[in-house]
N, C-alpha and C positions, 0 to 999 in steps of 0.2 A: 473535407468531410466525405467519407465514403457513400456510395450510393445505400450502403446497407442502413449506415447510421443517417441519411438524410429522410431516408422512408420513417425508420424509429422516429426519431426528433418530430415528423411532419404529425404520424399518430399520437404522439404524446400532444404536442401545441395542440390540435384537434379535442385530445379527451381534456387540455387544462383550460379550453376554451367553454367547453361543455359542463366543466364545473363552476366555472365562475358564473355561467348564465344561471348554474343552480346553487345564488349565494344564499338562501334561504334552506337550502336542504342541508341540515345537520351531518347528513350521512357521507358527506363531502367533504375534502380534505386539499387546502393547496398550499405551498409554505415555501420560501428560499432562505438558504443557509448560504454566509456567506462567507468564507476564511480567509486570513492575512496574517503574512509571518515575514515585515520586512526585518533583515537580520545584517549588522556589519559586523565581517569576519577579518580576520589577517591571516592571511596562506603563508606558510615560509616551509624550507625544506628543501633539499638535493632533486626531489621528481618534481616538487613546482617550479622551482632554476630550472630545471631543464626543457619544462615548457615555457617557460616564458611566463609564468602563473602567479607568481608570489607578487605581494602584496595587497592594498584593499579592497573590497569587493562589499558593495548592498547585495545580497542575494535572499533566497526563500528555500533553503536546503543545500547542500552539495552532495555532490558522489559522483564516483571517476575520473576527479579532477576537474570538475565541473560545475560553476556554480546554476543555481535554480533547478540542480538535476534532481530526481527526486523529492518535490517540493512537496510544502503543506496547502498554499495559496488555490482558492477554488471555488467553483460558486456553481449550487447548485440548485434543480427546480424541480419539486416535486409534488406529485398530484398523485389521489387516490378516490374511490367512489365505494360505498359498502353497497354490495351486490345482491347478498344476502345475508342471513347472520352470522352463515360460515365464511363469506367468501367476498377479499375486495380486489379490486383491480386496481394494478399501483404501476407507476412510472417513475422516471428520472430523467431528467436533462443534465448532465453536469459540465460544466468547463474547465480550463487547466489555467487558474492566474500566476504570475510572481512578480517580482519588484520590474518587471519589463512590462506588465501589461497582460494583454491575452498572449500566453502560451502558444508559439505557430508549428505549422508543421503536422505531423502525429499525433505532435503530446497536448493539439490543441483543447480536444476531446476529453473529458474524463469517463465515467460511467455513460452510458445513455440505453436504457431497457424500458420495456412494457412486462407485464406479466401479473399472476396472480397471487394470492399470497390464503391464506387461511387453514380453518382446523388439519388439514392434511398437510401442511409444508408450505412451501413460497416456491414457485415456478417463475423464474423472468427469462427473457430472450434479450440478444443486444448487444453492446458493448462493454464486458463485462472485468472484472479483475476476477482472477484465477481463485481456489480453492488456497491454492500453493502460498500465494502472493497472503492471504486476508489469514489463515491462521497464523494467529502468535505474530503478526505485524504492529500490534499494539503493546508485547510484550515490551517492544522497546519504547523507553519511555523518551527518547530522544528523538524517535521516528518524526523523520518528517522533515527534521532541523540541519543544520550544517554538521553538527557533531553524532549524528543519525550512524548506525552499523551500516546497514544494506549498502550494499554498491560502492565500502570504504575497508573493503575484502574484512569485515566481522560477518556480515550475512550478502548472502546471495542478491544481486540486482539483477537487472533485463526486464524482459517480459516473461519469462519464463520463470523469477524469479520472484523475489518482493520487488517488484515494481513492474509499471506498464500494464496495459488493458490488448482483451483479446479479440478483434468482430466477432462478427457470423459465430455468438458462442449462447448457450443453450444451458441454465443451471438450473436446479433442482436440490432445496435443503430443509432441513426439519430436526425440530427437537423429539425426541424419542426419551420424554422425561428427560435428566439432567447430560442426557448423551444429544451432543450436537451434528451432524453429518451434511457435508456439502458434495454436490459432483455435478461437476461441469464438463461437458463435450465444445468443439469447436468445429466448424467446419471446414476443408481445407479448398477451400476456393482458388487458393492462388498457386494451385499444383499446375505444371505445364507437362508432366507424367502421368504413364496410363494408368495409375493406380494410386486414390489419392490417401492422404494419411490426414485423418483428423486427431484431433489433441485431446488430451483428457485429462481429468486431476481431480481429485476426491482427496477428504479429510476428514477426520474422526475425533470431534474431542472430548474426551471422560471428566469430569471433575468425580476427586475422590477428597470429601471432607474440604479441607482449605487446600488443595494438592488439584492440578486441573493437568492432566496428561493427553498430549496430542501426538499424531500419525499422519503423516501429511503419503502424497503422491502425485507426481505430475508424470508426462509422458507427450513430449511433444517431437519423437522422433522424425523426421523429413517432412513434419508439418510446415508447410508452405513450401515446399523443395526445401527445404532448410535440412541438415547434415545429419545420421541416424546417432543414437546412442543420448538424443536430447532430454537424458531423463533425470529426474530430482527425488530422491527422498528425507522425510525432515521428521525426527522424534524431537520432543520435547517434552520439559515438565517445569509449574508454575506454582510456588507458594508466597500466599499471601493471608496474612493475619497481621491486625492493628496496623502499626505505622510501618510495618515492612513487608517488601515484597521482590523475590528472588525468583529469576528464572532463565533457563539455558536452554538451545537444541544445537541438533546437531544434525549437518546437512550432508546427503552425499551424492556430488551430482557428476554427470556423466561425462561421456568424450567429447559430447555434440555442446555442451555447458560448460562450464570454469572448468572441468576436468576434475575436480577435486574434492577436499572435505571442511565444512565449514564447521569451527565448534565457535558459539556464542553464549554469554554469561553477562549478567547483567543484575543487580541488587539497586534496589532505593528506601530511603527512610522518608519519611513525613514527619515534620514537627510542627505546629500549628500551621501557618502557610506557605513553609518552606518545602522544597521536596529536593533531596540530596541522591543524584543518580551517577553510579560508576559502571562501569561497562567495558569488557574485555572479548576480545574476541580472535581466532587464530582461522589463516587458512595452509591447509595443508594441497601443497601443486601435486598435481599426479603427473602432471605434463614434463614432456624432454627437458622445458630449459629449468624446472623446479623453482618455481618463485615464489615461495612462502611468501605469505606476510603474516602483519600483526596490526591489529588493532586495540586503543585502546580511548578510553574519555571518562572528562571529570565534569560535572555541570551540575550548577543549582538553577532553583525554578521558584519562583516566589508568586503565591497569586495575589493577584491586586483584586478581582474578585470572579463568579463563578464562569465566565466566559475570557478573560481577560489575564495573563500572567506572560513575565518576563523570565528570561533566561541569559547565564552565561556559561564560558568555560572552557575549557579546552579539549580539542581531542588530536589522536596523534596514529600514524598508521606507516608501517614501513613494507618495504617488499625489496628480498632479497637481493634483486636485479635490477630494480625501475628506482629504489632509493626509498626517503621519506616525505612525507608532506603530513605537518603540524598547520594548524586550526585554533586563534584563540577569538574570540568576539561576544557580542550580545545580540539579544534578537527578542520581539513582543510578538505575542502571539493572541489576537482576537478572533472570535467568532459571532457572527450575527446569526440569529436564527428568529424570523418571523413568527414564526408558529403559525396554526391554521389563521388564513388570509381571511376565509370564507366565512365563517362564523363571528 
């Protein structure tokens, strides 16, 4: 854990400790949510042959050939205090689980911010996930799982992408009536050049009628010394009325990123507790060696009840150069959620 996120973690324990002595004040809020998605897959394919990859795997997501990449598993802690009638003061602690346990490394950390929240918008500081990453990361209705786009070249992975969290980063967001607008700065701490490059990414999304239209932007050129031209932009658009719900964007990201263009497409039906999801998705290389792929998945989802539902199916992804790797398996996906502790 970084010294940034051990100062955050130590203020939040601090203000969830200050709540709990005030279990009598209504005005107080402390709650843990807790998620698990152990899933068994079967990898086959010419690119998992040639790592060494294919066969069976318990994991909690994959992507990049990787299982638990990308995962849903996670637990997280949150505390809030009403300040005034406009204004409260909110935290997170979160952590990274999967069928291994606690998450090591980087990815041990999920979220972890302080900040405020009320009638003028939400301000948190912290560990945060991007603009870039959080719009339209729900469109997909597979997110999260083995048979998930992001990082299975249907959408963009990294940090820079839908996936991974940023330190030392600073957001600011607000509904402006049915228009939503996020924008996040970072700071570039770990430049070892005289001139440092902080990160940034803003997103814009309109709902018009059942139709909800987003504009994304990131810009993480030589942030961290990391390579120039590290930039992303992502249109989309989202319909949804009764039991069906359609939605596609489209990504274009830079020299310093995939090099390339991402189009994602994705449709589901609901019939009483089933929900029937396919999902398409193409990347176009801009890069010398031209490594197209192609993504695609079939998967139904049946709830057992409102926190609680299984899943199976298959998904399948090729790349021009590196081969194919198919995915077929099942996976349960639970969430506990406390609600307020205090009260």
């Amino acid at each position: 854990m970084k010294i940034g996120n051990f100062l955050l973690a130590a203020v939040l324990a601090l203000a969830l400790t200050s709540l709990s002595m005030a279990s009598d004040d209504p005005e107080s809020s402390f709650s843990i949510l807790l998620r698990l998605q152990p899933e068994l897959v079967h990898v086959d394919g010419s690119a998992a042959e040639a790592r060494d990859a294919d066969g069976w795997y318990l994991t909690d997501g994959w992507a990049g050939g990787n299982k638990n990449a990308m995962n849903f598993g996670a637990l997280f802690i949150d505390g809030e205090h009403q300040v005034t009638d406009g204004l409260r003061a909110i935290g997170r602690f979160g952590l990274n689980i999967n069928t291994e346990g606690l998450a090591g490394g980087s990815a041990q950390e999920r979220e972890i911010y302080v900040g405020v929240a009320g009638d003028y918008g939400r301000l948190v500081a912290g560990r945060l996930e991007t603009p870039y990453k959080l719009a339209a990361l729900g469109w997909d209705p597979l997110n999260g799982t083995a048979f998930q786009a992001r990082g299975n070249i249907g959408r963009s992975g990294g940090a820079f992408g839908h996936g991974g969290y940023i330190n030392n980063a600073v957001e600011y967001s607000h509904r402006f009536g049915p228009v939503h607008l996020r924008a996040m700065a970072a700071l570039d701490e770990g430049s070892e050049t005289t001139s440092d490059s902080p990160l940034w990414s803003t997103s814009l999304a309109i709902p018009v009628g059942p139709v909800e239209l987003l504009a994304v932007h990131i810009d993480a050129s030589e942030f961290d010394d990391g390579p120039d031209k590290r930039t992303g932009t992502k249109l989309g658009a989202r319909y949804s009325e009764g039991p069906w719900t359609l939605a596609g964007h489209y990504e274009i990201r830079g020299e310093g990123l995939e090099d390339g263009d991402f189009m994602y497409l994705t449709g589901s039906y609901r019939w009483r507790d089933w929900s029937f999801i396919a999902s398409h998705g193409r990347f176009n290389d801009d890069g010398v060696n031209d490594n197209d792929g192609r993504y695609s998945a079939l998967v139904a989802r049946y709830h057992l009840a409102r926190n609680v539902s299984v899943h199976a199916g298959l998904r399948r992804l090729t790349r021009d150069i590196d081969g194919s790797e198919k995915i077929a398996g099942l996976g349960i996906r639970a969430i506990f959620d406390t609600g307020n502790l205090i009260r």
